[in-house]
Every structure is written in C-alpha cells, then in structure tokens.
TORKOL-4160 file (C-alpha; in steps of 0.2 Angstrom, whole numbers, padded with zeros to 4 digits, m for minus):
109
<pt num="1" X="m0364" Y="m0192" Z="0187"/>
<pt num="2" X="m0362" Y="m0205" Z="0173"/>
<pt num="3" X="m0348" Y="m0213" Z="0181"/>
<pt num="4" X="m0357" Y="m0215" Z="0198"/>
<pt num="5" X="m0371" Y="m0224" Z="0188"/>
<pt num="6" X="m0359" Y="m0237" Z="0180"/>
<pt num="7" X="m0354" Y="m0237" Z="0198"/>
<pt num="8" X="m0369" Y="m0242" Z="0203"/>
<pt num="9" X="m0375" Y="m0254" Z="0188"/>
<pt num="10" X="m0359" Y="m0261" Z="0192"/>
<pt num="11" X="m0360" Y="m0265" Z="0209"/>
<pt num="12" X="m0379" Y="m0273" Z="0207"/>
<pt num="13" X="m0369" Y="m0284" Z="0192"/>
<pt num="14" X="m0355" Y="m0288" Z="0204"/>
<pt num="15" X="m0369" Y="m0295" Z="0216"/>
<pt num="16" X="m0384" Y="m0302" Z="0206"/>
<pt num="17" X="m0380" Y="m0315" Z="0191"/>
<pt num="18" X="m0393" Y="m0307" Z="0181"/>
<pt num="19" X="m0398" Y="m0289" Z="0185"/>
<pt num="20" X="m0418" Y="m0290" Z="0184"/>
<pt num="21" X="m0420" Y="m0278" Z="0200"/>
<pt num="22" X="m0433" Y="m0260" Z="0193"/>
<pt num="23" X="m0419" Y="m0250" Z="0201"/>
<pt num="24" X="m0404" Y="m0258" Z="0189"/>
<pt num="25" X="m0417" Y="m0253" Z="0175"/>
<pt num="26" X="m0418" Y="m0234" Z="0182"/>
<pt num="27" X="m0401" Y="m0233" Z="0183"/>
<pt num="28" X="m0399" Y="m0239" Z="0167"/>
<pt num="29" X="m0413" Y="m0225" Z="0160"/>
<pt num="30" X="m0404" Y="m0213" Z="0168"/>
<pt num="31" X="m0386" Y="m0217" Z="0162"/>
<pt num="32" X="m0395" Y="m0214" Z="0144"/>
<pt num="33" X="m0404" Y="m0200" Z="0148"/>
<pt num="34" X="m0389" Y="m0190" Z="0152"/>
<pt num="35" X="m0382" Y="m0195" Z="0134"/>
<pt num="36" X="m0396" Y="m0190" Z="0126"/>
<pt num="37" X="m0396" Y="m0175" Z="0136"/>
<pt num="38" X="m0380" Y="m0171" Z="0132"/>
<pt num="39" X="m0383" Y="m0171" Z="0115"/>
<pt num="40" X="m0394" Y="m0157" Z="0115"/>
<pt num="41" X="m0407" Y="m0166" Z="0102"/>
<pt num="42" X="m0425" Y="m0164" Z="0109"/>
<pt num="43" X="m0430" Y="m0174" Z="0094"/>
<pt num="44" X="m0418" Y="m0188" Z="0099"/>
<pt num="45" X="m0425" Y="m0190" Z="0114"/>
<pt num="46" X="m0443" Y="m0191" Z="0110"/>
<pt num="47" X="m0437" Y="m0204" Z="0096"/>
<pt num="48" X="m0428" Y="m0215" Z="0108"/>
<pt num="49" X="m0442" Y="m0214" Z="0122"/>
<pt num="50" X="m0453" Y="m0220" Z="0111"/>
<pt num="51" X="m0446" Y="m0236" Z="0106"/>
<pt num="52" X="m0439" Y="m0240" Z="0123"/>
<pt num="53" X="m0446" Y="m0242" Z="0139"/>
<pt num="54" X="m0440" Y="m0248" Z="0158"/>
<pt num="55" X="m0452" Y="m0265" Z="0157"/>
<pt num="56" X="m0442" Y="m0268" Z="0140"/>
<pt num="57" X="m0427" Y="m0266" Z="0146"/>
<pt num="58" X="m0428" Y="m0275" Z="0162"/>
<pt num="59" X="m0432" Y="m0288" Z="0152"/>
<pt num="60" X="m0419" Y="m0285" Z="0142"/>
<pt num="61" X="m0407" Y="m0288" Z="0153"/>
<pt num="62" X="m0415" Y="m0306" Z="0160"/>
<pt num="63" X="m0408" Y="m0313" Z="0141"/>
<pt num="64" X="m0391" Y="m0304" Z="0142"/>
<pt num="65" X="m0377" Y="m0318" Z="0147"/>
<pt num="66" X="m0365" Y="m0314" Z="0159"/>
<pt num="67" X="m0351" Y="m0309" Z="0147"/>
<pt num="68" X="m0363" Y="m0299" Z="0138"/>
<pt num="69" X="m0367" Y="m0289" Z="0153"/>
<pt num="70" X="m0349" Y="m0286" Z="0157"/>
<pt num="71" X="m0347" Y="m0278" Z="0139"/>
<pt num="72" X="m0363" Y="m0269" Z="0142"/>
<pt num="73" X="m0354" Y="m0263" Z="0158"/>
<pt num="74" X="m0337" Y="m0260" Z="0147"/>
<pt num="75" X="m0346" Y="m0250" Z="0133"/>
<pt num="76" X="m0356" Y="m0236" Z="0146"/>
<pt num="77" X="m0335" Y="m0236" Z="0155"/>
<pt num="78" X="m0329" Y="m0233" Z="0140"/>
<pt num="79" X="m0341" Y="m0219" Z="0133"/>
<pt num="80" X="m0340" Y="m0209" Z="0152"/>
<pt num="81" X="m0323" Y="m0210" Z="0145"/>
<pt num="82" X="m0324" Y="m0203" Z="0127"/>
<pt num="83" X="m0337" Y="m0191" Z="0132"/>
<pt num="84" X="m0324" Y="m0183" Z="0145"/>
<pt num="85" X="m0313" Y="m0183" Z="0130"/>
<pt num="86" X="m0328" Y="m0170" Z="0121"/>
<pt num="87" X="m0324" Y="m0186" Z="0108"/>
<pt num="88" X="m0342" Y="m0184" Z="0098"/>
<pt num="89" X="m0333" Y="m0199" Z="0086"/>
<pt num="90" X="m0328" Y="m0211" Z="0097"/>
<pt num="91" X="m0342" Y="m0209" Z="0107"/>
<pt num="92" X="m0353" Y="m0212" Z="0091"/>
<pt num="93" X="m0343" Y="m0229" Z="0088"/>
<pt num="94" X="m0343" Y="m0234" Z="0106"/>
<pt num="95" X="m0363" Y="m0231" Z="0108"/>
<pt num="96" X="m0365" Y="m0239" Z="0089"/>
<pt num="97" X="m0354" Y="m0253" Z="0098"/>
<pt num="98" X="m0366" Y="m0255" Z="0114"/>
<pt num="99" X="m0383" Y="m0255" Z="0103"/>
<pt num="100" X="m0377" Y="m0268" Z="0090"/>
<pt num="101" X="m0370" Y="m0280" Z="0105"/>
<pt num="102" X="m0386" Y="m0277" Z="0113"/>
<pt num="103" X="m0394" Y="m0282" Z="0099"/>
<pt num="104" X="m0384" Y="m0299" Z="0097"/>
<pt num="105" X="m0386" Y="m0301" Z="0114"/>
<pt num="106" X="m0404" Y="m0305" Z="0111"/>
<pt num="107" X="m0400" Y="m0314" Z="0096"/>
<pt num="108" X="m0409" Y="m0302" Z="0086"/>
<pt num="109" X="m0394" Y="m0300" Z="0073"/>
C-alpha cells in the first residue's frame, strides 16, 4: 500500500510544479499513517496528530522547492524500502532524514 501512495504522490509531482491539490495532502496522511501504524505506538499517533494537520501540510507543501519535493519523494522511496527490510534503524535515520529536510525546507532550521 506505501509504495502505491509514493506512486501516487509521485505522479501528482510529476504533473503539478507544486502539489497544493487536498487529495496530494491525503495521500500524504495516509502514507504516515501507515508508518505510525506500523509502529504499534497508540501514543505516537495521538502525539503526531496533534501537531499536524491536512490544512498544515497542504501548505506545507506550497513552500517546498522543486528539488526539495523530489527528496521528500526520495525519503518516503526509501523508507518503503527500509521498512521491507524490517530495518527499524535505517528507517529511524531515513524518517529523522525526511522531518529535518522538511524542516529546512521551510527554512525553519
């Protein structure tokens, strides 16, 4: 299911310069969702949902520069990857990866 997301995400990146659409958004969510799913950590969840949210990342991804996309894009490849693996510490250093890079995408480090 995660790689048919970045599938997806991909797709809508491939076509739009920068992905502002509510269903690139979802897609994103639901990419997430399955990580923190996966990690079997109720209380992870309910942290991360309540400092994120679909209008704040849609307009997340209205600052994010094309090449900062593209590693955005890289980063949830790569995790699918590490996760098939059953790779809890390169996954760890992958996601650490994608929020830090978020993070400088906006400028905020």
């Amino acid at each position: 299911q995660m790689t048919r997301l970045c599938d997806q995400m991909e797709d809508i990146v491939k076509h739009e310069k920068y992905p502002s659409s509510p269903h690139f958004a979802k897609l994103n969510d639901q990419y997430h969702t399955h990580i923190l799913s996966a990690s079997g950590n109720a209380r992870l969840g309910l942290m991360v949902r309540q400092i994120t949210n679909m209008p704040l990342v849609l307009r997340t991804y209205a600052h994010y520069a094309p090449d900062s996309l593209e590693r955005s894009m890289q980063h949830h490849r790569e995790i699918v990857t590490a996760l098939g693996f059953r790779d809890g510490l390169w996954a760890q250093s992958l996601m650490q990866a994608h929020i830090r890079a978020g993070h400088a995408a906006l400028g905020a480090l």
